[in-house]
C-alpha positions as MATLAB code, in Angstrom:
seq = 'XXXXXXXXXXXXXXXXXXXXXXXXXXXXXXXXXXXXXXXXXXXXXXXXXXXXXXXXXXXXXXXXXXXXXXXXXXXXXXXXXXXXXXXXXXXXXXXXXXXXXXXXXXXXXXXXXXXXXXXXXXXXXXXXXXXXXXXXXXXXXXXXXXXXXXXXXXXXXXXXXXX';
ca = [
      -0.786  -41.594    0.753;
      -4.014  -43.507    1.965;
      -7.358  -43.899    0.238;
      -9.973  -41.748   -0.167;
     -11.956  -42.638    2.818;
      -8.602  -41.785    5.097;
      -8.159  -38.766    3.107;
     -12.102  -37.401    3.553;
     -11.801  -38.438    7.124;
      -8.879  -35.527    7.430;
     -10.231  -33.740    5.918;
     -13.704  -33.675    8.098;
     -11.644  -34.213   11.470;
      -9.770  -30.457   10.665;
     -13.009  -28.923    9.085;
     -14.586  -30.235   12.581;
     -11.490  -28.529   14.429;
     -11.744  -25.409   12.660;
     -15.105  -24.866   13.863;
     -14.515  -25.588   17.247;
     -11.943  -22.960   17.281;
     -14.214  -20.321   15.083;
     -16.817  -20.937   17.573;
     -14.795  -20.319   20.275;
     -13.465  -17.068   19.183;
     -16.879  -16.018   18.557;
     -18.002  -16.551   22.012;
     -15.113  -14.543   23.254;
     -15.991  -11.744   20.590;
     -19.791  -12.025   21.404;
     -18.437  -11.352   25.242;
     -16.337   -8.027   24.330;
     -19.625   -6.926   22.750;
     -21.203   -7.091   25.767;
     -18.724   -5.504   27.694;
     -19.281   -1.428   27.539;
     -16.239   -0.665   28.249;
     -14.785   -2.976   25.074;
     -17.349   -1.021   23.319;
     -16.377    2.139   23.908;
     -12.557    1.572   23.061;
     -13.757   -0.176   19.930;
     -15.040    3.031   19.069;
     -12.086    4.882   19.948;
     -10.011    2.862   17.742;
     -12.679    3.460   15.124;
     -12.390    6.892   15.136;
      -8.776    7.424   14.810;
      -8.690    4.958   12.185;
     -10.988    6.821    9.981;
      -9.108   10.277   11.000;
      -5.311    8.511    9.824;
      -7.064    8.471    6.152;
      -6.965   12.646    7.072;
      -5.741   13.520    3.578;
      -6.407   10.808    1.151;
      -8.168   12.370   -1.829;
     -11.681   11.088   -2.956;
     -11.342   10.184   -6.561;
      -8.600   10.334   -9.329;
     -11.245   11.917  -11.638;
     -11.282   14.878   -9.532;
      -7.331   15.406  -10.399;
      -5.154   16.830  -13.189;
      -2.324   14.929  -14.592;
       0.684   16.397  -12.842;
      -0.847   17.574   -9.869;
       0.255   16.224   -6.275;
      -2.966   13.402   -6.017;
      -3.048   12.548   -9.423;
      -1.261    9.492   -9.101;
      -2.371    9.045   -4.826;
      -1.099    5.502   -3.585;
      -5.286    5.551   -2.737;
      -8.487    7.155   -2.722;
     -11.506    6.841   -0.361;
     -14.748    8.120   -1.198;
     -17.187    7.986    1.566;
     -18.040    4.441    2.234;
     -14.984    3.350    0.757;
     -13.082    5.356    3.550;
     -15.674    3.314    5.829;
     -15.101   -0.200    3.978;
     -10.906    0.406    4.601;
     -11.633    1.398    8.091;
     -13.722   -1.593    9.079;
     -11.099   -3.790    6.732;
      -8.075   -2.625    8.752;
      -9.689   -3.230   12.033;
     -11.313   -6.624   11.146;
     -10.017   -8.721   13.845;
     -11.390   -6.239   16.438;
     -15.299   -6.081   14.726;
     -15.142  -10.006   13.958;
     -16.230   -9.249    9.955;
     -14.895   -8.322    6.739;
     -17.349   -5.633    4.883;
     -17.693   -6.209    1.310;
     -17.327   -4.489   -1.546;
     -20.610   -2.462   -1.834;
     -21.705    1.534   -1.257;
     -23.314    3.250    1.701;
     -26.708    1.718    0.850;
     -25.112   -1.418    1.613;
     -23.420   -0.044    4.613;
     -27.248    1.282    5.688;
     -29.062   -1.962    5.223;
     -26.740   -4.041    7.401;
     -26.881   -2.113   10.453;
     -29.592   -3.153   13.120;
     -29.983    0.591   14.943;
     -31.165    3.735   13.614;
     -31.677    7.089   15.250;
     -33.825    9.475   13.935;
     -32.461   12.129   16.246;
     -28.680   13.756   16.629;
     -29.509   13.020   20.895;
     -29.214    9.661   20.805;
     -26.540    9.176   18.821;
     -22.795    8.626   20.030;
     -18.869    8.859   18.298;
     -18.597    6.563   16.218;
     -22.451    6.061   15.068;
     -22.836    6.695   11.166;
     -24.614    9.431    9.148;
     -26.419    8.733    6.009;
     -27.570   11.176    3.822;
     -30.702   10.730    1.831;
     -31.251   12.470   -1.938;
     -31.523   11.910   -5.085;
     -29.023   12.234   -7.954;
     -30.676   14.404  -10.699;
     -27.480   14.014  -13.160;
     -28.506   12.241  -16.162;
     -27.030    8.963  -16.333;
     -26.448    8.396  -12.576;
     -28.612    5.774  -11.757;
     -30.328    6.414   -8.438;
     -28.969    4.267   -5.025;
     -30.717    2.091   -3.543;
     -33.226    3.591   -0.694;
     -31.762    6.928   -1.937;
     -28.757    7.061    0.514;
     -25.957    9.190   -1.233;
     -23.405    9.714    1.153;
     -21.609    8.901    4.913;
     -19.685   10.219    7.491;
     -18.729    9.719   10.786;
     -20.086   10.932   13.934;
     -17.710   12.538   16.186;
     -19.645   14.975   18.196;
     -18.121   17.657   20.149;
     -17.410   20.808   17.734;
     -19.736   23.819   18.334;
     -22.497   22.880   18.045;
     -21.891   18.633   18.973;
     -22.424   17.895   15.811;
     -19.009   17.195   14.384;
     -18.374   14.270   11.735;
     -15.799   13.366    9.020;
     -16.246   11.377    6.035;
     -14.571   11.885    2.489;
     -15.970   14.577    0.019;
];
């Protein structure tokens, strides 16, 4: 059915369409980020979505055949319990992360505190080192690890984050 002019006019009339409508539900998105209160549940959500992985074991390396996470439906190591969080709660943060570490996971975000004072639940904690096991090549900017900020705790300072 029809000729290849009808067929590439379709085709650009629902491309067109499907912009409109991305468009519009970034608008609405961009508006919840504005909104402090949105913000602040978004968080929320955040948080108990990284504390349901509570339990998932890092790496299958770290595991002996026959014992109970040897063969683990999953494992999360830091930013990969980060990636999953931000993955199952996609439709709320309007992206998809992809597949990369915490240096990744540094680079893309647009705040940094250099303080614990400023910094709310929620917020991320990157650790800077350097790997001095032969073989490991070293990660880009030196950030080796990240967890979680969740304040309270004794001293405030509370986070999680896979180990």
């Amino acid at each position: 059915g029809g000729g290849l002019q009808d067929n590439f006019k379709n085709f650009r009339k629902q491309k067109l369409k499907e912009a409109k409508e991305r468009a519009a539900r970034e608008r609405v998105e961009g508006e919840k980020r504005k909104d402090p209160v949105a913000m602040q549940e978004l968080r929320e959500k955040f948080i108990e979505q990284c504390k349901s992985y509570y339990g998932v074991p890092y790496a299958k390396r770290y595991h002996e055949p026959g014992s109970p996470h040897f063969d683990a439906p999953m494992y999360l190591d830091c930013c990969g319990l980060v990636r999953q969080v931000l993955r199952d709660l996609k439709d709320d943060f309007g992206f998809t992360p992809g597949p990369w570490n915490q240096a990744y996971q540094f680079d893309t975000l647009p705040i940094r505190y250099d303080t614990w004072h400023k910094m709310r639940p929620g917020d991320l904690i990157f650790a800077e080192g350097k790997y001095i096991k032969e073989g490991v090549k070293p990660q880009k900017g030196d950030i080796v690890h990240i967890e979680v900020f969740l304040g309270g705790g004794p001293e405030g300072k509370s986070c999680c984050g896979a180990r």
